[in-house]
MDAnalysis code that builds the backbone (N, CA, C; Angstrom):
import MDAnalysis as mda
import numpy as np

u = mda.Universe.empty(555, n_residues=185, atom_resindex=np.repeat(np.arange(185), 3), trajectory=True)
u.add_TopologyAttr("name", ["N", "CA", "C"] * 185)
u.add_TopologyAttr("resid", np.arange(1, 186))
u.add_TopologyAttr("resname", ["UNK", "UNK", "UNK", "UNK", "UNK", "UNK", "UNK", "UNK", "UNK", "UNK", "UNK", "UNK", "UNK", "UNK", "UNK", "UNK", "UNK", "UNK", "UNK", "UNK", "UNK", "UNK", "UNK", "UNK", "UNK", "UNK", "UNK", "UNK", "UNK", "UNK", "UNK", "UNK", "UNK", "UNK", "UNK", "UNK", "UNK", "UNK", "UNK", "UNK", "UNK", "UNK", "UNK", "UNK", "UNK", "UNK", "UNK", "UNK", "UNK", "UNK", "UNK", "UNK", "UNK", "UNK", "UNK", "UNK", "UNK", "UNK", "UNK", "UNK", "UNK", "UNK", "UNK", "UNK", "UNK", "UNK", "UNK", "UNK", "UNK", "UNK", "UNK", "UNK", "UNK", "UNK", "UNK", "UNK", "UNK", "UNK", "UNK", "UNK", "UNK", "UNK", "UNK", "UNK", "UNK", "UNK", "UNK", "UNK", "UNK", "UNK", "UNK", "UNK", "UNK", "UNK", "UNK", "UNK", "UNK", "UNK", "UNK", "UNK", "UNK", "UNK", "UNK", "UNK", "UNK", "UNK", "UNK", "UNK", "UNK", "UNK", "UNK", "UNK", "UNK", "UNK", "UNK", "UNK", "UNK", "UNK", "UNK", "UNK", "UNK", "UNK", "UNK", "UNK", "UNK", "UNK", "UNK", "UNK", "UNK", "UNK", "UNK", "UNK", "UNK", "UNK", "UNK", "UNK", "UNK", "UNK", "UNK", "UNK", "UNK", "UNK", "UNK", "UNK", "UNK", "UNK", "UNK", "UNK", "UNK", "UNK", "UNK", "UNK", "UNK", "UNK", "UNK", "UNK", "UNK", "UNK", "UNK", "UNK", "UNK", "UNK", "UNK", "UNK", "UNK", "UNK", "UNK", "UNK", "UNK", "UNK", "UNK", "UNK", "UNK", "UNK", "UNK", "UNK", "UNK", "UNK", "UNK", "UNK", "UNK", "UNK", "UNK", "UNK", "UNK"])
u.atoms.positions = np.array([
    [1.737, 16.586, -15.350],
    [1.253, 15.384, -14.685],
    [1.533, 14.206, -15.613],
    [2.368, 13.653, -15.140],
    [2.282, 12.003, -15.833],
    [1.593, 10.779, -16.077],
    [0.542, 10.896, -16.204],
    [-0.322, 9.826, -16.360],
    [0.009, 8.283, -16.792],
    [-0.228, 7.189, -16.129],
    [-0.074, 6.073, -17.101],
    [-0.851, 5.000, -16.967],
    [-1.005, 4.621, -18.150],
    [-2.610, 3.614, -17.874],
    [-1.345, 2.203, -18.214],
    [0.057, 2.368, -18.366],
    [0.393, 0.795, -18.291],
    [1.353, 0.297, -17.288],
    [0.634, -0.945, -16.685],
    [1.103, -1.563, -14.918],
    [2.730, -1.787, -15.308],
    [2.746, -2.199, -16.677],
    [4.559, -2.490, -16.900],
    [4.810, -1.194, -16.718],
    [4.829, -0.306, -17.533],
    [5.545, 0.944, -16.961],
    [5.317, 1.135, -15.520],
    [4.738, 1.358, -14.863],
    [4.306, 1.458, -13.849],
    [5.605, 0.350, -12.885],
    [5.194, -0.556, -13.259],
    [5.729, -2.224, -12.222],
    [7.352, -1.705, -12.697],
    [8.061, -0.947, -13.857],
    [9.300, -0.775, -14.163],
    [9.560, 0.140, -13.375],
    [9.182, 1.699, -13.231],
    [9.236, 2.903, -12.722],
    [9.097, 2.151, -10.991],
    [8.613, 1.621, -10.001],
    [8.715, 0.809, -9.054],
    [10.290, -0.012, -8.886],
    [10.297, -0.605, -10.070],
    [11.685, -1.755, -9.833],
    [12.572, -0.654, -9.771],
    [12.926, 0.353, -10.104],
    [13.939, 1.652, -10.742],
    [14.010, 2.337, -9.413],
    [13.355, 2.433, -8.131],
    [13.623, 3.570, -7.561],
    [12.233, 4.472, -7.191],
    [11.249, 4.252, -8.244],
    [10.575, 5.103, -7.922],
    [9.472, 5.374, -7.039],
    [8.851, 6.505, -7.099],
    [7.172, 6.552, -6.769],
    [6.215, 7.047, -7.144],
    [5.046, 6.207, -6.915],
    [3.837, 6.354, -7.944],
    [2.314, 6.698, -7.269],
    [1.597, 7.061, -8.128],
    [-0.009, 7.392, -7.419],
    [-1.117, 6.383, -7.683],
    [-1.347, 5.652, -6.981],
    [-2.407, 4.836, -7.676],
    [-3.685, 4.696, -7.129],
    [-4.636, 4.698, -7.657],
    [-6.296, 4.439, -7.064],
    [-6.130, 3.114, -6.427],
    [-6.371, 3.726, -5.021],
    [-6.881, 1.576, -3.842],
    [-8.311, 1.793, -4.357],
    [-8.833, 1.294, -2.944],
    [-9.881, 0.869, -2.894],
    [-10.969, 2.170, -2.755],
    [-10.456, 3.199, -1.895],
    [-11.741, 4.494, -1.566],
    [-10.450, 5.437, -2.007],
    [-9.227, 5.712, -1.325],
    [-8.350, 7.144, -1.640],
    [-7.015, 6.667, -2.568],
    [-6.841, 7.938, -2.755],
    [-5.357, 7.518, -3.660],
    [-4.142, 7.356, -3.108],
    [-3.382, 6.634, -2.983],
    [-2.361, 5.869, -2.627],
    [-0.947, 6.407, -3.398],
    [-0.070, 6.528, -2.568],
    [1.272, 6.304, -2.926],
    [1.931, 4.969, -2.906],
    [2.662, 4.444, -3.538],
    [3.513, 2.997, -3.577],
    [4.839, 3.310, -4.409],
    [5.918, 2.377, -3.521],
    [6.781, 1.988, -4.097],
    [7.013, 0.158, -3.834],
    [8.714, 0.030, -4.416],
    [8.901, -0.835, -3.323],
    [9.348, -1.062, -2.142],
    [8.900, -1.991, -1.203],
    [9.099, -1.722, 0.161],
    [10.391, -1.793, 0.474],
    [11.419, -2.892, -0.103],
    [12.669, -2.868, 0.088],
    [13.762, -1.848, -0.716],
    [12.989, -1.010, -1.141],
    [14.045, 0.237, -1.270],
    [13.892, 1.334, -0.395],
    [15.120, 1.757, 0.392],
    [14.803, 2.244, 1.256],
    [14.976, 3.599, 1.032],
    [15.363, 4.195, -0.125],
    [15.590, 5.496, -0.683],
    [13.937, 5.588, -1.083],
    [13.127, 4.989, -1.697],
    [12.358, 5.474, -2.683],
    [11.089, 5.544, -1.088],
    [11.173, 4.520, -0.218],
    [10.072, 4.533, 0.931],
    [10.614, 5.829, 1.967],
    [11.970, 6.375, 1.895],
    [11.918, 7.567, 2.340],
    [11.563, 9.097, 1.756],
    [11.478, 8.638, 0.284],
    [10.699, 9.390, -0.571],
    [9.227, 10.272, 0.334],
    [8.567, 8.758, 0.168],
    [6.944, 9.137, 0.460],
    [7.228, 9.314, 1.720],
    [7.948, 8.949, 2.768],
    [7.845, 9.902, 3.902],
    [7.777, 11.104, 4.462],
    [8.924, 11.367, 3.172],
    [9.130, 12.842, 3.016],
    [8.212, 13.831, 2.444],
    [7.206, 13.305, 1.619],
    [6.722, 13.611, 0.317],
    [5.140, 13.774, 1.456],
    [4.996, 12.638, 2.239],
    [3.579, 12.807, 3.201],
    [3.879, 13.708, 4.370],
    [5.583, 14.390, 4.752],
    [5.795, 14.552, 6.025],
    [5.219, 13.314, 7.289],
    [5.947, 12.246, 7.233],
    [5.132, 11.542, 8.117],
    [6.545, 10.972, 8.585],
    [6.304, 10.206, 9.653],
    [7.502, 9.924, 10.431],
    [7.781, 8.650, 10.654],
    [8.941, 8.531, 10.409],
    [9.420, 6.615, 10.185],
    [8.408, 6.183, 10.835],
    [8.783, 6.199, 12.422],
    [8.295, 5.717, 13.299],
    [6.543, 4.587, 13.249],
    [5.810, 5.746, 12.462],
    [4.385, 5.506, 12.344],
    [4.609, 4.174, 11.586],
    [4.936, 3.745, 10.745],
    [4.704, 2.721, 9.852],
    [4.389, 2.622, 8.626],
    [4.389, 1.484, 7.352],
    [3.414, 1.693, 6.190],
    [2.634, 0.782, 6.196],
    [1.687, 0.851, 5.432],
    [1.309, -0.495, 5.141],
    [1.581, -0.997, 3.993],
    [1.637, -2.053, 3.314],
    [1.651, -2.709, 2.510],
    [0.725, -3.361, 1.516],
    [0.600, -3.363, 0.412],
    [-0.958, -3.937, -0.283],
    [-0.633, -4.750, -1.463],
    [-1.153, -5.951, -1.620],
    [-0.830, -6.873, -2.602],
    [-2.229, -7.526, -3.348],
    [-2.206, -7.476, -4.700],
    [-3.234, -7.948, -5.358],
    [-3.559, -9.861, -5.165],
    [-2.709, -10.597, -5.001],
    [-2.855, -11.554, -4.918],
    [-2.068, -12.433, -3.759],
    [-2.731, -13.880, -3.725],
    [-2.419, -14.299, -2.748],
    [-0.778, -14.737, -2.626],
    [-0.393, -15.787, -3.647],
    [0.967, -15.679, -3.403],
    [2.093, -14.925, -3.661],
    [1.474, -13.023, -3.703],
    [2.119, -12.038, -3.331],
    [2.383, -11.704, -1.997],
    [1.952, -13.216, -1.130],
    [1.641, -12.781, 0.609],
    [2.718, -14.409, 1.171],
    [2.912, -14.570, -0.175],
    [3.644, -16.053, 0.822],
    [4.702, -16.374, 1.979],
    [5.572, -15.177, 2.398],
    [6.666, -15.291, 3.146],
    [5.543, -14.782, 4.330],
    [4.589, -13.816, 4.269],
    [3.839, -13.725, 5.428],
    [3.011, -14.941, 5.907],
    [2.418, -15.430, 4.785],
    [1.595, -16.780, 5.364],
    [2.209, -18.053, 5.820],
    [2.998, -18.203, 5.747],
    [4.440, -18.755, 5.971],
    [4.219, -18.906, 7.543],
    [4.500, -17.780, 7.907],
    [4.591, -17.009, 9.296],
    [2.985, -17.563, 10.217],
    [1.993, -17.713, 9.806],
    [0.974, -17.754, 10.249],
    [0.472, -19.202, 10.637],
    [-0.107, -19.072, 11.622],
    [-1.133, -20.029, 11.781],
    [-2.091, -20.183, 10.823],
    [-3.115, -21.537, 10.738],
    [-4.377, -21.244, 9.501],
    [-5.355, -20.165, 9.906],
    [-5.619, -20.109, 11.020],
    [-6.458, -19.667, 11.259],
    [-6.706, -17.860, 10.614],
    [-4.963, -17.208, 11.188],
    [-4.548, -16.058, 10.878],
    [-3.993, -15.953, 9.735],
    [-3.896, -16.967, 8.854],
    [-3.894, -17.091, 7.237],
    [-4.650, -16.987, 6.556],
    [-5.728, -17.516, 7.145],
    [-6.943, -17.628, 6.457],
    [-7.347, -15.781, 6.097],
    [-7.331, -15.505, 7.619],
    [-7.997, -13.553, 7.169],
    [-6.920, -13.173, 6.463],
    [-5.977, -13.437, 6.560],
    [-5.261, -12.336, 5.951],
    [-5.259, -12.314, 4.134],
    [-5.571, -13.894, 3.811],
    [-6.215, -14.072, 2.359],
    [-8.115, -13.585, 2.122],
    [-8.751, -13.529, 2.873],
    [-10.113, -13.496, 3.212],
    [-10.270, -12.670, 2.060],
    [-11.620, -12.709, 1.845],
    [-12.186, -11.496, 0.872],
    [-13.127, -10.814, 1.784],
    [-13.004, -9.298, 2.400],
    [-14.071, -8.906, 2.931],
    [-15.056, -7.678, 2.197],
    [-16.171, -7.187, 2.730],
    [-16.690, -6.331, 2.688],
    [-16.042, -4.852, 2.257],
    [-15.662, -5.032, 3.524],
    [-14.787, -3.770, 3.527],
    [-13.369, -3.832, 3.697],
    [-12.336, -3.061, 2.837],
    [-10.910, -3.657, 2.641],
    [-10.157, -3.467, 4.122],
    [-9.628, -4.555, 4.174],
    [-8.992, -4.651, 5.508],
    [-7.684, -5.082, 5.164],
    [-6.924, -3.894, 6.016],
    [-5.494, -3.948, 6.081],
    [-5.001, -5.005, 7.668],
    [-4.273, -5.870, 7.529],
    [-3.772, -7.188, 8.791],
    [-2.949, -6.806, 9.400],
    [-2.437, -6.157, 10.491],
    [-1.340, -5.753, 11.164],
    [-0.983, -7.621, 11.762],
    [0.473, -7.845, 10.858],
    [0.582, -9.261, 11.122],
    [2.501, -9.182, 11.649],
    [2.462, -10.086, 12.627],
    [4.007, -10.498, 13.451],
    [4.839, -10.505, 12.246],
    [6.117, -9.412, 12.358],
    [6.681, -9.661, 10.875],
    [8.227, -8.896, 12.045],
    [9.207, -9.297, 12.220],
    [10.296, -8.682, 12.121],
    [11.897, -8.958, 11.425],
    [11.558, -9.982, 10.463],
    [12.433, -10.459, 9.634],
    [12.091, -10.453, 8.129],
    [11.114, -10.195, 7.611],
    [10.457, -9.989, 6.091],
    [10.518, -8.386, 5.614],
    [9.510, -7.946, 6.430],
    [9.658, -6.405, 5.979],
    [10.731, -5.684, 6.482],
    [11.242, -4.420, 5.924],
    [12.421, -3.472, 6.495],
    [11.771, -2.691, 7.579],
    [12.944, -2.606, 8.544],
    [12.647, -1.446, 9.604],
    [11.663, -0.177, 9.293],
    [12.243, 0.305, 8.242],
    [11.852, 1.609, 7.210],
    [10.257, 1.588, 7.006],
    [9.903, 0.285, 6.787],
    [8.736, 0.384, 6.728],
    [7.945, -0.403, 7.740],
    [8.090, -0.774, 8.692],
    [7.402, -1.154, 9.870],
    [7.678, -0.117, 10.961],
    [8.504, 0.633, 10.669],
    [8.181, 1.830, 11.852],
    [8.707, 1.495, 13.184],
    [8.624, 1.677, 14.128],
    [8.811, 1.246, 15.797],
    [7.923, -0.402, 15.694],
    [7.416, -0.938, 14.882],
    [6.633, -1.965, 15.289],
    [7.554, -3.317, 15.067],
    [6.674, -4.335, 15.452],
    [7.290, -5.744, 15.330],
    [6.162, -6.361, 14.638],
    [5.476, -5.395, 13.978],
    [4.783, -6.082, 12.717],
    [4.611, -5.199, 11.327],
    [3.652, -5.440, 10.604],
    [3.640, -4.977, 9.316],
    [1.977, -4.753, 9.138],
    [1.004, -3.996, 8.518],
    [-0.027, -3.779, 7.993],
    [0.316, -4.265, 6.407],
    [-0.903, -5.333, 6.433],
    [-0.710, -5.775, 4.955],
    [-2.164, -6.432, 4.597],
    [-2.525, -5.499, 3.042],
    [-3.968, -6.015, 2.714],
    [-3.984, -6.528, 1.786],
    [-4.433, -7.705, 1.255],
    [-5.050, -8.281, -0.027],
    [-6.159, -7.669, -0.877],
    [-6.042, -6.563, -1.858],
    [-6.876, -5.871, -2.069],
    [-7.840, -6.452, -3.362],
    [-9.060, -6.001, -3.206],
    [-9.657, -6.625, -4.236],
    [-9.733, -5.816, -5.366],
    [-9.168, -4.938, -5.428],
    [-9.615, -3.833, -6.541],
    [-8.849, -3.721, -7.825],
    [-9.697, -4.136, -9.181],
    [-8.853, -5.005, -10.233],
    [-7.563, -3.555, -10.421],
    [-7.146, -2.441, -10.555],
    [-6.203, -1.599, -10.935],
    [-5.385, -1.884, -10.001],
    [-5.574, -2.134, -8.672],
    [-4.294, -2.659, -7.735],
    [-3.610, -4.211, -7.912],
    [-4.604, -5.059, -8.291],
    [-4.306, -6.483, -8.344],
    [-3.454, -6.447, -9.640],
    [-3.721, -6.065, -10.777],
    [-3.213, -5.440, -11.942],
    [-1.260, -4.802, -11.591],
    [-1.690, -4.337, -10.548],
    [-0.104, -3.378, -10.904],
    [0.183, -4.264, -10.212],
    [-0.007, -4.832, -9.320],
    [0.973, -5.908, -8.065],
    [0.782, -7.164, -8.873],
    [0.714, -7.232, -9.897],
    [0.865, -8.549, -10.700],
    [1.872, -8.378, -11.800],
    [2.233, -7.093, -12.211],
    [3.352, -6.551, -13.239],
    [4.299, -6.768, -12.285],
    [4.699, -6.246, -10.934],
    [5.616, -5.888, -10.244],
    [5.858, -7.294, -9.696],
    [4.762, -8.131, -9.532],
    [5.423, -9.679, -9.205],
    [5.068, -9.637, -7.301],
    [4.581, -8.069, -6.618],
    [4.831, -8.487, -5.457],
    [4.104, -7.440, -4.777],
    [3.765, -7.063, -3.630],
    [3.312, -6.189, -2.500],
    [3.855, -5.236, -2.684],
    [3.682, -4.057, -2.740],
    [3.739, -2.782, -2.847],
    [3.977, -1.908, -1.451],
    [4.366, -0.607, -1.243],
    [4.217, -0.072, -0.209],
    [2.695, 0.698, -0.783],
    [1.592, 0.659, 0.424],
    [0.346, 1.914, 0.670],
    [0.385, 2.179, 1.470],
    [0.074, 3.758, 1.343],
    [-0.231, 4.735, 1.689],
    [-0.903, 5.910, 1.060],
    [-1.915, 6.579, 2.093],
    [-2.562, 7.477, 0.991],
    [-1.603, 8.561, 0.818],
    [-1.978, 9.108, -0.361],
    [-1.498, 10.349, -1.569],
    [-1.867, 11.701, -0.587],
    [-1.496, 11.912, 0.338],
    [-2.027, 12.964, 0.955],
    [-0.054, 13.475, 1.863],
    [-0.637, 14.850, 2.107],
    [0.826, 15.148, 3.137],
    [-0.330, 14.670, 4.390],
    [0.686, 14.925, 5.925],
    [0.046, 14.608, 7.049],
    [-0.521, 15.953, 7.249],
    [-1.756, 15.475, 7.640],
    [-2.794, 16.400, 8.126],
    [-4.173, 16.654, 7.247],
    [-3.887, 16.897, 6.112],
    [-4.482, 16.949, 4.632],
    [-5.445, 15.676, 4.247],
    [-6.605, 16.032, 3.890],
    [-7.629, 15.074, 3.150],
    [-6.796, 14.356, 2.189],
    [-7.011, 12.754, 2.547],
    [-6.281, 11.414, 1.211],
    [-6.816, 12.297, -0.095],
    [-6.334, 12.454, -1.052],
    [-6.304, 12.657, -2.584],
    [-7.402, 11.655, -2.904],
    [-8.359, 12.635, -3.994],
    [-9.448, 11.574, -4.608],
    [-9.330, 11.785, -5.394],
    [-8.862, 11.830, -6.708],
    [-8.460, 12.088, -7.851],
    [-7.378, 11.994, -8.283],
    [-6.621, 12.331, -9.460],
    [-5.265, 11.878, -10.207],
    [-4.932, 13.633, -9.874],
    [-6.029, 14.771, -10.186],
    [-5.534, 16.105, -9.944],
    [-5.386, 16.460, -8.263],
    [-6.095, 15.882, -7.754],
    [-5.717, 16.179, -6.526],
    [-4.023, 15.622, -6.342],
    [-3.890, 14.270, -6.291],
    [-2.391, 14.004, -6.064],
    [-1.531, 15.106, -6.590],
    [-1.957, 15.510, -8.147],
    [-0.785, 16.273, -8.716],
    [-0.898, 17.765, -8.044],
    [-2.098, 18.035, -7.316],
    [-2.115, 19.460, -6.485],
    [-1.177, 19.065, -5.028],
    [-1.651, 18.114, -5.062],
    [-0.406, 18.166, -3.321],
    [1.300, 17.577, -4.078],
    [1.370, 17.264, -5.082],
    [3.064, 16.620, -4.842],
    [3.478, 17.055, -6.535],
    [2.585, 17.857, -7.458],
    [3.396, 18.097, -8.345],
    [4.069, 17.036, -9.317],
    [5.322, 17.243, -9.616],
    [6.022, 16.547, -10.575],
    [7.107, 15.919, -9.065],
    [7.287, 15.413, -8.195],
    [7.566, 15.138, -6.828],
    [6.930, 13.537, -6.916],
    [6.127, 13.044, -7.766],
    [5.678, 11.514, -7.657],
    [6.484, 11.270, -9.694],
    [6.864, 10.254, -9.511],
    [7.447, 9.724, -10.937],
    [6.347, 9.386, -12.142],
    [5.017, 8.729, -11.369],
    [3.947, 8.359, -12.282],
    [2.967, 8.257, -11.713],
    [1.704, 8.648, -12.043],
    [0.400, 8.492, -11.463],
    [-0.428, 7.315, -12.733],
    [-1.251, 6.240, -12.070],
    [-1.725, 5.835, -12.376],
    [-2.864, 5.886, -13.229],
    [-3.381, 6.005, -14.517],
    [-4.553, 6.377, -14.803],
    [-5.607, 5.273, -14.821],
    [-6.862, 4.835, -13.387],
    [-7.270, 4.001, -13.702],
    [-8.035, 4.243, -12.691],
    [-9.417, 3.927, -12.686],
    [-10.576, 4.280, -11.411],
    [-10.220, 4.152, -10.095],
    [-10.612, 5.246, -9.222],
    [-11.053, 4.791, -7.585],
    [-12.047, 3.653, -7.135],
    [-11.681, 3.206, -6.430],
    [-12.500, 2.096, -6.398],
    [-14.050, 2.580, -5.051],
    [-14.997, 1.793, -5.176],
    [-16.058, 1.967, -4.479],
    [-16.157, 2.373, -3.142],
    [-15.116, 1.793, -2.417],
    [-15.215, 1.999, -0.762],
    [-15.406, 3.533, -0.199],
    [-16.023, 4.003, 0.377],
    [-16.399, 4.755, 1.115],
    [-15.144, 5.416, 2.293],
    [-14.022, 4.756, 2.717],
    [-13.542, 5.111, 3.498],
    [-12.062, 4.096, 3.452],
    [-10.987, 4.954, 3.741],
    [-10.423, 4.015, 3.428],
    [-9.907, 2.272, 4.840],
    [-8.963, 1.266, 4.175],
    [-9.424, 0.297, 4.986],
    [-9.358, 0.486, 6.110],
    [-10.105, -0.511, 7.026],
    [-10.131, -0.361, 8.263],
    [-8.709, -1.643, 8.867],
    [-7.892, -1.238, 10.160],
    [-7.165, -2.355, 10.093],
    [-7.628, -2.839, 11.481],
    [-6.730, -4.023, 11.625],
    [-7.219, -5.237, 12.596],
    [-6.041, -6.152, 13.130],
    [-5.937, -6.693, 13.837],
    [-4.936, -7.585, 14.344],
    [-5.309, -8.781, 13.582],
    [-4.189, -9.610, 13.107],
    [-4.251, -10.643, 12.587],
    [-4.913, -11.839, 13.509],
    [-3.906, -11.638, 14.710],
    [-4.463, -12.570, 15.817],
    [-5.262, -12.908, 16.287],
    [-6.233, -11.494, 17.068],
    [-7.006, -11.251, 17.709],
    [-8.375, -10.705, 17.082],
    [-7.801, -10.408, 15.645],
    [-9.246, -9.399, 14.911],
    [-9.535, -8.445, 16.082],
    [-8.478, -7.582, 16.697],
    [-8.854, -6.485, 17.429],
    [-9.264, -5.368, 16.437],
    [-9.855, -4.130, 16.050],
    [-9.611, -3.455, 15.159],
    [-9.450, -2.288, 15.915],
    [-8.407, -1.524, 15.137],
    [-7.439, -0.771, 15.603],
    [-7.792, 0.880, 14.920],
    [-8.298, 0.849, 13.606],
    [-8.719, 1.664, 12.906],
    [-10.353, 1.285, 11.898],
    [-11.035, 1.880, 12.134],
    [-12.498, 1.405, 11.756],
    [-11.987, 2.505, 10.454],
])
C-alpha cells in the first residue's frame, strides 16, 4: 500500500496519468484528472462502472470552479460556491468544459466545492477540480478507510492519500443547480 501524506506528490502522480485514494467528506474517493481520458477510464474500470453513468467532480476552492461559474447565472453561482451543511455535489449545464468521458450520456457535470481541509489541500497542489468518486467497485460498500481501498483495488490505485475521513455521515447528496431539485439525498 502506498501511502502519502504529501498533496505535491499526490497533485504530481495526478498531472502524470495517474490514480489516487483520497478521504472526501464521509467515503473514500478515487480522483484523477478529469481531462485525461486514459487515467478516468482507469477508475471506470477499476469501479466496473459504465461511461454512461457519469463522474462527478470535486474542487477545494472557489476559483477552481471558474469556467463553470462563468456559465451561470448569480443566482446558480451562488450554490454552487455555497457552504452547506451537508456536502452537496451541483449537477450544473456543462457540454463544452468537461469531457464526454466524464459527463457520461449527460449535458451536464456533478461538481462540489468541498469543505474538507485534505481535499481543499490536494485541489490546491493540483491547481484544479479533480475527478470523485467513491473508492468502491459497483455494487460494494464506498471504502472507509485507506485498508479498505487497498482490500478492493490493491496496488491497481498509484497512491492513497494518508489523511482523515471527514465527518459526514453519508456521502453528498446532489441537486440541480437550477432548480435545487435533489436527485440523490
Amino acid at each position: 500500500m502506498h501511502l502519502v501524506t504529501s498533496v505535491e506528490e499526490l497533485a504530481d502522480i495526478i498531472r502524470q496519468g495517474g490514480v489516487i485514494a483520497y478521504p472526501t467528506e464521509a467515503v473514500w474517493g478515487l480522483g484523477c484528472d478529469p481531462y485525461n481520458e486514459s487515467a478516468v477510464r482507469r477508475i471506470l474500470a477499476l469501479k466496473n462502472r459504465p461511461e454512461y453513468k457519469g463522474l462527478i467532480l470535486i474542487a477545494g476552492a472557489k476559483d477552481q470552479l471558474t469556467p463553470w461559474l462563468k456559465m451561470l447565472d448569480t443566482k446558480a453561482a451562488e450554490r454552487l460556491i455555497s457552504k452547506n451543511d451537508i456536502p452537496t455535489s451541483w449537477v450544473v449545464p456543462d457540454t463544452t468544459i468537461t469531457p464526454s468521458w466524464v459527463r457520461g450520456e449527460h449535458q451536464s457535470v456533478a461538481i462540489r466545492l468541498s469543505q474538507h481541509q485534505p481535499v481543499q489541500s490536494l485541489c490546491a497542489a493540483y491547481q484544479g477540480a479533480i475527478v470523485s468518486t467513491s473508492a468502491n467497485p459497483a455494487g460494494l460498500d464506498p471504502a472507509m478507510s485507506a485498508e479498505e481501498v487497498h482490500a478492493y483495488f490493491g496496488d491497481k490505485v498509484d497512491a492513497i492519500f494518508n489523511a482523515p475521513l471527514g465527518k459526514a455521515t453519508q456521502p453528498s447528496q446532489v441537486r440541480d443547480i437550477l432548480t435545487d431539485t435533489l436527485f440523490r439525498a
